[in-house]
N, C-alpha and C positions, 0 to 999 in steps of 0.2 A: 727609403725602401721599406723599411719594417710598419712605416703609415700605410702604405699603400697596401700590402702584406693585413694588414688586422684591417682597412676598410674591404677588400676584397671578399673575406672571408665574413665582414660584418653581414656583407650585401647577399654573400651564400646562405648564411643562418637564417638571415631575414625572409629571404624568397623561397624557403624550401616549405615543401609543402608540408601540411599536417597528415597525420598517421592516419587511419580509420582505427577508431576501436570500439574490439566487438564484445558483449555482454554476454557470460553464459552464466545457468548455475551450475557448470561442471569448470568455471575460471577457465583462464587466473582471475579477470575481472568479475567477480559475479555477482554486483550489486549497483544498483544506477546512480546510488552518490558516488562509488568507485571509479565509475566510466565517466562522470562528471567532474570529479578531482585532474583522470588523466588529462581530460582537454584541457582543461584550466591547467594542469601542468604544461602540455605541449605549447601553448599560446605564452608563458611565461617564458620559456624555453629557445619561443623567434619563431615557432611555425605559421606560416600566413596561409593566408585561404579558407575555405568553409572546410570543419569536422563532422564527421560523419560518423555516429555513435550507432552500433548495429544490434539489434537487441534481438537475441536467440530467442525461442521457445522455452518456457519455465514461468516461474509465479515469481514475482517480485515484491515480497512484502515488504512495504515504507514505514519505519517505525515511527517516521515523522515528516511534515510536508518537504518534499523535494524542493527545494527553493534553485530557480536560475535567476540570474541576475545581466547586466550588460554586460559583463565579461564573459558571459555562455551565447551571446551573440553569434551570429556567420556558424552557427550550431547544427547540425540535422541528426535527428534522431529516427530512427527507421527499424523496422523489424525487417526478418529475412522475409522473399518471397512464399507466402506457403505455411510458414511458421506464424504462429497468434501468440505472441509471448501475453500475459496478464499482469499486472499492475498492480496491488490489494495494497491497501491497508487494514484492511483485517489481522486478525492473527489466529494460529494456531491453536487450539483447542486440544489437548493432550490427557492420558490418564485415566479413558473412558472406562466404565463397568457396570456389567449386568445387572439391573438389578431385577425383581420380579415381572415377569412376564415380556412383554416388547418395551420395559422402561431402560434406559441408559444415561448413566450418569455420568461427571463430570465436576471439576471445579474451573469455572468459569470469572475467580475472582477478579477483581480490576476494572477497567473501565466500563460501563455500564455498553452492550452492545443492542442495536436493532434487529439484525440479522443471522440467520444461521444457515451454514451451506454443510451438508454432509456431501462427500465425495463428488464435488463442483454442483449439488442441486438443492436448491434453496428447500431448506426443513421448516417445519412450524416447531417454534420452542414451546416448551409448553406452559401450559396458562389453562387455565377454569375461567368460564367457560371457554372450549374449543371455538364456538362461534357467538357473537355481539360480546353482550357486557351483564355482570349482574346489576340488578338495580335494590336501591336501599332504600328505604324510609324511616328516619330521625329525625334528630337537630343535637344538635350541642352549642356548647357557648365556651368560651375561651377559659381555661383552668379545669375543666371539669370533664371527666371521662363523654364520651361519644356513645350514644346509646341506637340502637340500628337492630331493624326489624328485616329477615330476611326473606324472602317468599318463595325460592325454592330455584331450580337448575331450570322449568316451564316456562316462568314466565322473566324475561330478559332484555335491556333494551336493546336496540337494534340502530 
């Protein structure tokens, strides 16, 4: 009786279905390794069937690649209708200040970045020249200072 009693119940655990879980940054889950841990939880747990991870509206920044693997299989991952949640691995940029005229500064230390977005739109960082490249004319040889002739902001390669 107590065999039939735990396979009974094995065959319930086994066949129930899996949860959905939904992703916010207002939580409880509010980060896609989190939502990804749950499943993998629930799947350890006896839940069968496809998971269904629902990803709110908000910025999700990845401090490192999101890795799935075969155990993230029978997986679906979906935003609400309407809602455009965003993905970044960017980070944050914090500490900003004035400094003379429309210049603002920052310590931007750490990984060397390509891109700049002020308030979701791509900015130009700044660099001399604004547009092409300066060009130079020397030579050097290995051990000995570099000596460079410079011609001025006019003329620039393109």
């Amino acid at each position: 009786m107590l065999i039939r009693l735990a396979m009974a119940l094995f065959i319930v655990v086994a066949a129930a279905p899996a949860e959905d879980i939904i992703v916010s940054p207002a939580g409880p889950i509010k980060t896609l390794v989190e939502a990804r841990d749950a499943a993998r939880a629930q799947r350890r747990a006896g839940s069968a069937g496809p998971i269904t991870i629902t990803v709110r509206a908000g910025t999700y920044f990845l401090s490192e690649t999101l890795i799935l693997g075969p155990e993230d299989s029978d997986t679906v991952w979906e935003a609400v209708h309407g809602e455009h949640p965003v993905i970044s691995g960017g980070r944050i940029i914090s500490g900003w200040t004035k400094s003379s005229g429309a210049v603002w500064t920052a310590d931007a230390s750490g990984p060397y970045f390509h891109q700049l977005f002020i308030n979701g739109r791509r900015a130009i960082r700044a660099r001399t020249p604004n547009d092409g490249f300066f060009r130079f004319e020397g030579s050097g040889s290995p051990g000995k200072p570099l000596q460079m002739r410079f011609h001025g902001p006019n003329r620039f390669y393109r």
